[in-house]
Backbone as CSV, one residue per row, in Angstrom:
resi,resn,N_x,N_y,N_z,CA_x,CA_y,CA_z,C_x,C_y,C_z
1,UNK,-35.774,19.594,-31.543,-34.718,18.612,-31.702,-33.689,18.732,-30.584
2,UNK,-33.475,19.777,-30.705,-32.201,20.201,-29.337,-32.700,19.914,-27.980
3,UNK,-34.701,19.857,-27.721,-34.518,19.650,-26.739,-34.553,17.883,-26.169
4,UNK,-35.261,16.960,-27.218,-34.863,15.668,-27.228,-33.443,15.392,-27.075
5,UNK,-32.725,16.049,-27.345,-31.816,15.461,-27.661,-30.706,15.820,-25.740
6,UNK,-31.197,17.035,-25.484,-30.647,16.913,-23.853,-31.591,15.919,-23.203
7,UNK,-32.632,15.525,-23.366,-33.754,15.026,-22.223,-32.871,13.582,-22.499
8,UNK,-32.630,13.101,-23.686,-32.053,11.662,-24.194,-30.678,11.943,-22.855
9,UNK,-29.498,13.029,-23.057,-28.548,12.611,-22.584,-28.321,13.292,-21.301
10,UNK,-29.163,13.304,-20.884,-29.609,13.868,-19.261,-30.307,12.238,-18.706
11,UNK,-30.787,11.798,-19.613,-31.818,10.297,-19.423,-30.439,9.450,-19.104
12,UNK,-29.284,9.567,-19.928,-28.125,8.228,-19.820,-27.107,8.824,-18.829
13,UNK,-27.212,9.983,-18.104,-26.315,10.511,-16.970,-26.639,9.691,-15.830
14,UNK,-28.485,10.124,-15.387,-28.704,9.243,-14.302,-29.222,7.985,-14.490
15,UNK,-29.322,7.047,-15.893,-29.438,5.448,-15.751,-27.618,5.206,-15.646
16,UNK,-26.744,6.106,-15.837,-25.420,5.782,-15.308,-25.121,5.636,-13.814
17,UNK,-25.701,6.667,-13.381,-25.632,6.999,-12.317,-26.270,5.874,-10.577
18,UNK,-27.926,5.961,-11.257,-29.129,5.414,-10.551,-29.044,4.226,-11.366
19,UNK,-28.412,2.823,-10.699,-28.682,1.608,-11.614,-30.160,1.213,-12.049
20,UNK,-31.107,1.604,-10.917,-32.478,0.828,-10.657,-32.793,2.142,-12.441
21,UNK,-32.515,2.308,-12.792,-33.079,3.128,-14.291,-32.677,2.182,-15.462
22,UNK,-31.429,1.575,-15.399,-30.666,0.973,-16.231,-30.698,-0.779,-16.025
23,UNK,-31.063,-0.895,-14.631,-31.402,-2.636,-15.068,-31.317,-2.433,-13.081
24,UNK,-32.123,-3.540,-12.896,-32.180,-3.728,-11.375,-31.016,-3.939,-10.941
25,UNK,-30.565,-2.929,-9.438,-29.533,-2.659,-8.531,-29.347,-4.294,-8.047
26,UNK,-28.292,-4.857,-8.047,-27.948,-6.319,-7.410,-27.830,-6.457,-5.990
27,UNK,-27.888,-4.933,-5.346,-28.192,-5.389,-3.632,-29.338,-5.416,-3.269
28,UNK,-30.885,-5.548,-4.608,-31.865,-5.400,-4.182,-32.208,-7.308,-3.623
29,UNK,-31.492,-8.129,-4.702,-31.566,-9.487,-3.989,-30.760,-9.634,-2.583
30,UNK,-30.185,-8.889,-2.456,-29.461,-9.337,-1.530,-30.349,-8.734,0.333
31,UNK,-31.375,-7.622,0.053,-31.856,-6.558,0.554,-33.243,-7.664,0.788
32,UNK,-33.529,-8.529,-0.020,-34.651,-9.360,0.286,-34.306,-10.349,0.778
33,UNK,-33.517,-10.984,0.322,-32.640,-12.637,1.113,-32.396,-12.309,2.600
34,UNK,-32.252,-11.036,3.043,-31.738,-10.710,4.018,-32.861,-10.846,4.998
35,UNK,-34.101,-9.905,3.945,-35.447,-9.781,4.729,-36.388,-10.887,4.786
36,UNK,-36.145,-11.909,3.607,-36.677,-13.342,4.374,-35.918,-14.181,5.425
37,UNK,-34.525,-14.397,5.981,-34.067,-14.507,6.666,-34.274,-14.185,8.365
38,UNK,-34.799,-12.528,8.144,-35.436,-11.882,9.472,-36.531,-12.621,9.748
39,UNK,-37.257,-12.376,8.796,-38.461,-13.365,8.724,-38.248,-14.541,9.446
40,UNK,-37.637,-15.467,8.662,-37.584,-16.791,9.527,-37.318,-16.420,11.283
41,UNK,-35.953,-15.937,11.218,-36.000,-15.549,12.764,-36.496,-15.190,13.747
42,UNK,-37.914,-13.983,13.151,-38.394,-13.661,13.960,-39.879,-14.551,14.034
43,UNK,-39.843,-15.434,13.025,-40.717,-16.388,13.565,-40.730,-17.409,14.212
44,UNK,-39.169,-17.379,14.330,-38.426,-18.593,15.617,-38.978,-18.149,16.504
45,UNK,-38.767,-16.886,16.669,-38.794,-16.338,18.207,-40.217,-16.094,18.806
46,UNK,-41.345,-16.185,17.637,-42.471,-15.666,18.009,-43.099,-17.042,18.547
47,UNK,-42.203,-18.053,17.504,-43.489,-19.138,17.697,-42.334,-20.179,19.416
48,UNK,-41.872,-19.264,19.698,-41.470,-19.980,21.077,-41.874,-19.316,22.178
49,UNK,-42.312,-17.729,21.752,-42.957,-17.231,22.566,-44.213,-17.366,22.934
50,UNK,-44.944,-18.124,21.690,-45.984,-18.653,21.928,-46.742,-20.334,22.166
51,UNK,-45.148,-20.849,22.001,-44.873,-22.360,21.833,-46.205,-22.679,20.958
52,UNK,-45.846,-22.736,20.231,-46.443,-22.873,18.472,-45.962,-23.564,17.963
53,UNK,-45.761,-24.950,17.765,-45.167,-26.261,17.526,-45.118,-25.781,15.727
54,UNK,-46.921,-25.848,15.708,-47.058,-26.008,14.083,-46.128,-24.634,13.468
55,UNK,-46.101,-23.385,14.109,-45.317,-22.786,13.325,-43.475,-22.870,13.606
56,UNK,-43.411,-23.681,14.461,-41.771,-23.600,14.899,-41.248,-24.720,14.212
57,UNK,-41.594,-25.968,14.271,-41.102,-27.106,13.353,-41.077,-27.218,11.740
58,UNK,-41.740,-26.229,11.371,-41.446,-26.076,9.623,-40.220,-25.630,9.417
59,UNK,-40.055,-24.752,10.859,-38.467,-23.655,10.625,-37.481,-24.568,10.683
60,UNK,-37.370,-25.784,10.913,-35.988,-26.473,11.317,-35.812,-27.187,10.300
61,UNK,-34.904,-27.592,9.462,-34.140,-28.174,7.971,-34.610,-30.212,9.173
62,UNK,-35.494,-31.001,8.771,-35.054,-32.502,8.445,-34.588,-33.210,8.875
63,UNK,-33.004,-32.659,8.718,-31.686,-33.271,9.618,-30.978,-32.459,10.805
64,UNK,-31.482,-31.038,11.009,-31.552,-30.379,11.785,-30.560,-30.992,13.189
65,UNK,-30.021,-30.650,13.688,-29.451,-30.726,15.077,-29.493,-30.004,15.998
66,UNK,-29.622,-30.057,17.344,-29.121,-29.006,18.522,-28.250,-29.508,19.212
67,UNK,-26.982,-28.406,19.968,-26.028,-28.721,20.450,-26.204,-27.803,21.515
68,UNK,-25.440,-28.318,22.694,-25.452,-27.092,24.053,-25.589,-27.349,25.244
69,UNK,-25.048,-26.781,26.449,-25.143,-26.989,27.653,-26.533,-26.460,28.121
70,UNK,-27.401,-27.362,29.195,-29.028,-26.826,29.132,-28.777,-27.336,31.117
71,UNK,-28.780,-25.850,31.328,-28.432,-26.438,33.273,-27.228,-27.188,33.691
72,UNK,-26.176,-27.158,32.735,-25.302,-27.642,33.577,-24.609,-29.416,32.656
73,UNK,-25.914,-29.512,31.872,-26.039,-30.865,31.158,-25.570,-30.899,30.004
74,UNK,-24.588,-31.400,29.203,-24.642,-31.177,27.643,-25.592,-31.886,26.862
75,UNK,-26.106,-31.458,25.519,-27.393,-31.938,25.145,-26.971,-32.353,23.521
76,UNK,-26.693,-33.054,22.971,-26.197,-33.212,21.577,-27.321,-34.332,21.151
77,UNK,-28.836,-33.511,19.895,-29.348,-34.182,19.731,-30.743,-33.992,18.504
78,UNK,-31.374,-34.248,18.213,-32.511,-33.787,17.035,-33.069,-32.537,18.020
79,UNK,-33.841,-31.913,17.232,-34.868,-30.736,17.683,-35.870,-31.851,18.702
80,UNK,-35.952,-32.858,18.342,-37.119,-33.259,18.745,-37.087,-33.567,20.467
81,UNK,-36.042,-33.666,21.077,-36.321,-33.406,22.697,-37.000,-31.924,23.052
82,UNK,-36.534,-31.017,22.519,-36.655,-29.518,22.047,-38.586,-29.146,21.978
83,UNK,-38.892,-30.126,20.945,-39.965,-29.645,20.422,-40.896,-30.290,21.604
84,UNK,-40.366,-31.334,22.150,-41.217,-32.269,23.067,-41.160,-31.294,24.455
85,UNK,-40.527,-30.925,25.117,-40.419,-29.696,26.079,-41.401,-28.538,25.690
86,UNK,-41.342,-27.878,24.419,-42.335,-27.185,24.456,-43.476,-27.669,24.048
87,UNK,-44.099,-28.944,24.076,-45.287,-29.338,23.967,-45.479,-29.565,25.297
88,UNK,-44.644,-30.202,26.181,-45.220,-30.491,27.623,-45.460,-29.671,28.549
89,UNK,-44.572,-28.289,28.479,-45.099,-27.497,29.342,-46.275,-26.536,29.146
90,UNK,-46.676,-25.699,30.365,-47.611,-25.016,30.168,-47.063,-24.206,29.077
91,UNK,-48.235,-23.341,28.583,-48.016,-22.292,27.561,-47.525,-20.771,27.932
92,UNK,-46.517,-20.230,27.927,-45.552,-19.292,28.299,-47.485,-17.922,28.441
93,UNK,-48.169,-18.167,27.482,-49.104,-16.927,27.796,-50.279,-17.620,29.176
94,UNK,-50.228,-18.850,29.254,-51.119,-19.526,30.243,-50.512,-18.848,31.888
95,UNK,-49.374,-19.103,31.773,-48.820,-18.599,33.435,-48.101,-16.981,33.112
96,UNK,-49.034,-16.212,32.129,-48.151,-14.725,32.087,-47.173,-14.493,31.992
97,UNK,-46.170,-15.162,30.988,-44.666,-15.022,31.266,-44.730,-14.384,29.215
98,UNK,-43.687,-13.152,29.578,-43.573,-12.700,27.799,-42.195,-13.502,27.645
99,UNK,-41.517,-13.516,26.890,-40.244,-13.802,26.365,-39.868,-12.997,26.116
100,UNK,-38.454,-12.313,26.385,-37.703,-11.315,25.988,-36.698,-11.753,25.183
101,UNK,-36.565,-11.817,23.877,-35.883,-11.946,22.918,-35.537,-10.855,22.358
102,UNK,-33.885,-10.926,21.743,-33.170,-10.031,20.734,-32.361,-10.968,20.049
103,UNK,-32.769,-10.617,18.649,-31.945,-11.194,17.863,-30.680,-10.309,17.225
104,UNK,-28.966,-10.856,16.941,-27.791,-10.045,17.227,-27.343,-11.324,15.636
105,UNK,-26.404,-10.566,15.624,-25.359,-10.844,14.682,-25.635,-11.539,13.700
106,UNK,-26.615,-11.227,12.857,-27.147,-11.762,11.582,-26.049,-11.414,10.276
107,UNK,-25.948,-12.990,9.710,-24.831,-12.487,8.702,-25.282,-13.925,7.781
108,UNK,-25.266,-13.719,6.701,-25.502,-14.227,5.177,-24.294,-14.842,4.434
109,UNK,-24.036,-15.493,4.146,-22.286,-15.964,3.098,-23.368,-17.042,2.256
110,UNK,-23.837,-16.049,0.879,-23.854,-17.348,-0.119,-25.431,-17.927,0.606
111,UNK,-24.955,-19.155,0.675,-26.279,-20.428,1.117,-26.290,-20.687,2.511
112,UNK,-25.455,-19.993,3.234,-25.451,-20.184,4.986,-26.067,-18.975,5.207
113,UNK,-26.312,-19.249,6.929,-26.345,-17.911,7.589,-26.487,-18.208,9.027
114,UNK,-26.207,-16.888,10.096,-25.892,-17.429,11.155,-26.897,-16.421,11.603
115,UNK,-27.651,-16.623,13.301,-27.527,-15.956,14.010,-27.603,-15.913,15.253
116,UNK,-27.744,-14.996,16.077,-27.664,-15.105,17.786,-29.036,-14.440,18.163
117,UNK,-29.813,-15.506,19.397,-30.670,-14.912,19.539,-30.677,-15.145,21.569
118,UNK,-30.829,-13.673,22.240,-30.133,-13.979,23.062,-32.054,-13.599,23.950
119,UNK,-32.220,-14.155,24.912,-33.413,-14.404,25.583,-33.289,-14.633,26.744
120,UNK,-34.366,-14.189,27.767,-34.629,-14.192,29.172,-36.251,-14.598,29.104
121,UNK,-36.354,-15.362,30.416,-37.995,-15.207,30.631,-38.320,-16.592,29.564
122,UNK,-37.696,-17.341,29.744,-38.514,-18.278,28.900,-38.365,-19.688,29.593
123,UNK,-39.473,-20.071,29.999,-39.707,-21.343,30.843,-39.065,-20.914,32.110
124,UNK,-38.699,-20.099,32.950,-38.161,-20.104,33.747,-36.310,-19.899,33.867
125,UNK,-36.024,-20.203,32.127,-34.293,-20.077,32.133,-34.121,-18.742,31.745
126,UNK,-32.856,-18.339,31.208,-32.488,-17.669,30.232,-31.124,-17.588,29.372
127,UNK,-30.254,-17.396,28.116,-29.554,-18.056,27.711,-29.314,-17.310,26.100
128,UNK,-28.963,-17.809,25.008,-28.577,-17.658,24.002,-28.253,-18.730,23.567
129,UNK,-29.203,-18.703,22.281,-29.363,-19.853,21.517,-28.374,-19.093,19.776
130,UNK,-27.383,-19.955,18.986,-26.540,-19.357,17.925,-27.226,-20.308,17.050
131,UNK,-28.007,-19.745,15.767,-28.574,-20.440,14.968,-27.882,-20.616,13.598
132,UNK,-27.685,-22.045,13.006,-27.190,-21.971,11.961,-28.164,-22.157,10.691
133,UNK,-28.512,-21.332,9.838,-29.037,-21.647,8.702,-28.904,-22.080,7.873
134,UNK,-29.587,-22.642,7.065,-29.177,-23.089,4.780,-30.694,-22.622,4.269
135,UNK,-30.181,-22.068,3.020,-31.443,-21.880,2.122,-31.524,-23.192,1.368
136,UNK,-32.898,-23.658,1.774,-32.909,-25.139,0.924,-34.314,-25.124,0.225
137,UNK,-34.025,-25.256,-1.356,-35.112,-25.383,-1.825,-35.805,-23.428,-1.583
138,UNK,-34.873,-22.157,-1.965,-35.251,-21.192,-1.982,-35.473,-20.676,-0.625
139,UNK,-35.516,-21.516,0.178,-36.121,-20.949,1.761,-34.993,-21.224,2.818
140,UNK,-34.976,-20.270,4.170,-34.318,-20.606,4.792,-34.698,-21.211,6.000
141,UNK,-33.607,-22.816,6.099,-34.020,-23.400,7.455,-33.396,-23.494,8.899
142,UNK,-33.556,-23.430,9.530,-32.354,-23.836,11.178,-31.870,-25.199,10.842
143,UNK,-30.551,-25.252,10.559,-30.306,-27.005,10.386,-29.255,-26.970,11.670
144,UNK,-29.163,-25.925,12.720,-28.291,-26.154,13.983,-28.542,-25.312,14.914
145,UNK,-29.281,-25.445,16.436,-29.420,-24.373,17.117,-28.071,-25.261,18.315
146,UNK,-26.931,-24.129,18.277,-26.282,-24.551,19.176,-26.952,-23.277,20.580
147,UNK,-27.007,-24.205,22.001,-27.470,-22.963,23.065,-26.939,-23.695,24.165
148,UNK,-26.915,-22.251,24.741,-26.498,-22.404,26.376,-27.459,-21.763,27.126
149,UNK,-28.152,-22.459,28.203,-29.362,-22.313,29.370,-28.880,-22.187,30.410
150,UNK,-29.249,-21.308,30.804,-29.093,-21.263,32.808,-30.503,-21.059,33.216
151,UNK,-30.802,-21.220,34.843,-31.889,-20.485,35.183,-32.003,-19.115,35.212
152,UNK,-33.383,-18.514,34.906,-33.608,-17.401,34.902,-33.100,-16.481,35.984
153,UNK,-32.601,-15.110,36.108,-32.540,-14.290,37.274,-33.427,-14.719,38.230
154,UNK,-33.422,-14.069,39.592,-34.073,-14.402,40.580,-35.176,-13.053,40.247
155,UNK,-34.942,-12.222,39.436,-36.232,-11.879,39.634,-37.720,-11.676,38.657
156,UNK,-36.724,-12.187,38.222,-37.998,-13.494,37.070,-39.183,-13.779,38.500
157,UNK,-40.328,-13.434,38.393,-41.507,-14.078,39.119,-41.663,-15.811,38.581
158,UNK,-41.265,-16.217,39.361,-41.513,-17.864,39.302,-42.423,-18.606,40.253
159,UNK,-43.481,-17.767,41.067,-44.129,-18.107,41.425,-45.509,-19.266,41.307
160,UNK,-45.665,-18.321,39.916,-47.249,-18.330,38.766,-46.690,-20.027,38.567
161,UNK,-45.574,-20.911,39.172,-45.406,-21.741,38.207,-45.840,-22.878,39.244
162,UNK,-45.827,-24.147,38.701,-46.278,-25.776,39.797,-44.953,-25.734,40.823
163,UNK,-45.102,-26.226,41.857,-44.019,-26.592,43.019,-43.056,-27.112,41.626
164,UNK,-42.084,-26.840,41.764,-40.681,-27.945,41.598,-40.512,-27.393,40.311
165,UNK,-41.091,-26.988,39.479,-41.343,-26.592,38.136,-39.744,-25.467,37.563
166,UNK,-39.578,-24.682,38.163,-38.392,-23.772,37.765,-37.214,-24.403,38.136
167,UNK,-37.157,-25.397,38.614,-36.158,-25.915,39.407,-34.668,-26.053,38.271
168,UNK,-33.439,-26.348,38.485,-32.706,-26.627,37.172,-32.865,-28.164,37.097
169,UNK,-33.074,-28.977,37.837,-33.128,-30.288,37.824,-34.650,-30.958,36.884
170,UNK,-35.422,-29.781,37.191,-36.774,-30.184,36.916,-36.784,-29.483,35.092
171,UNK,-36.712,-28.452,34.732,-36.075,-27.851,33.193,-35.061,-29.249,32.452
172,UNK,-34.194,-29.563,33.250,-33.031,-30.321,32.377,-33.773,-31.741,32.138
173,UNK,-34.009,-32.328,33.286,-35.344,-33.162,32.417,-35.787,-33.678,31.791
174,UNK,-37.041,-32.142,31.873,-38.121,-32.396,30.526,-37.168,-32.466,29.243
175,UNK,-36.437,-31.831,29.467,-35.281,-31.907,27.810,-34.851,-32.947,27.376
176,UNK,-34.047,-33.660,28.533,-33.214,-34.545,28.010,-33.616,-36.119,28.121
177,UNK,-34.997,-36.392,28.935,-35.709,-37.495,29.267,-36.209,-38.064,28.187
178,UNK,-36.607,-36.724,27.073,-37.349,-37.406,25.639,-36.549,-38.145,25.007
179,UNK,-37.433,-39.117,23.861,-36.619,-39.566,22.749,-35.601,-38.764,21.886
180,UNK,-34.399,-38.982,21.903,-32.882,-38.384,20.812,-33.663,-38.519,19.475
């Protein structure tokens, strides 16, 4: 009897103690929201590294917008000049180019979320793109990539690429020539 009876109140020390004993810890939702979030991001980043239309356009919310200076140009407009650029050019693994991406300042409030994803080596520019999120319908989407583009360092190999191709005149462009 005596010894049930410590195992019982040794049992309600650490479900006091250790919530996950006493009912699930509430930063465990918060510990997953966080980790589907990465998720999305780092499938931004993969599927531009691989310009992967079909997996990059699910990521963007509908009504989605992009905002940002791209060479010099301001660009206020749907994803879809965006998505049309990376359909027209070659494929970043066709002319050997990796993308160097890091994603920075990931932060959650509620049904938003923000983040910074700062990149070199891609098409020839490099820049930082600030992504705004919403969880819609349980999932999270990009409904705003605000970015700023320059050309890449000079020592970015830009060789591998067509005459005229790295140019900033020839980048700003393909961007902004498509349908708004």
């Amino acid at each position: 009897m005596k010894l049930t009876i410590n195992f019982l109140f040794a049992f309600c020390l650490i479900a006091n103690h250790y919530p996950v004993f006493a009912e699930q810890d509430p930063r465990t939702d918060e510990i997953e929201d966080y980790r589907a979030l990465l998720n999305v991001l780092h499938k931004y980043t993969m599927s531009v590294e691989t310009a992967d239309l079909e997996s990059m356009i699910p990521l963007f919310h509908a009504q989605a917008m992009t905002y940002g200076t791209l060479m010099g140009q301001q660009v206020i407009a749907s994803p879809k000049p965006y998505f049309d650029f990376v359909r027209n050019r070659p494929k970043p693994q066709e002319v050997g180019e990796k993308l160097l991406a890091t994603i920075t300042n990931v932060r959650i409030d509620g049904n938003i979320a923000s983040a910074q994803v700062q990149f070199a080596n891609h098409w020839c520019t490099s820049g930082t793109n600030h992504l705004g999120l919403i969880r819609d319908a349980g999932n999270w989407k990009i409904i705003a990539m605000m970015f700023w583009v320059r050309p890449a360092p000079v020592t970015i190999e830009h060789s591998k690429y067509p005459e005229g191709y790295c140019t900033p005149s020839s980048i700003a462009a393909a961007i902004t020539s498509k349908d708004k």
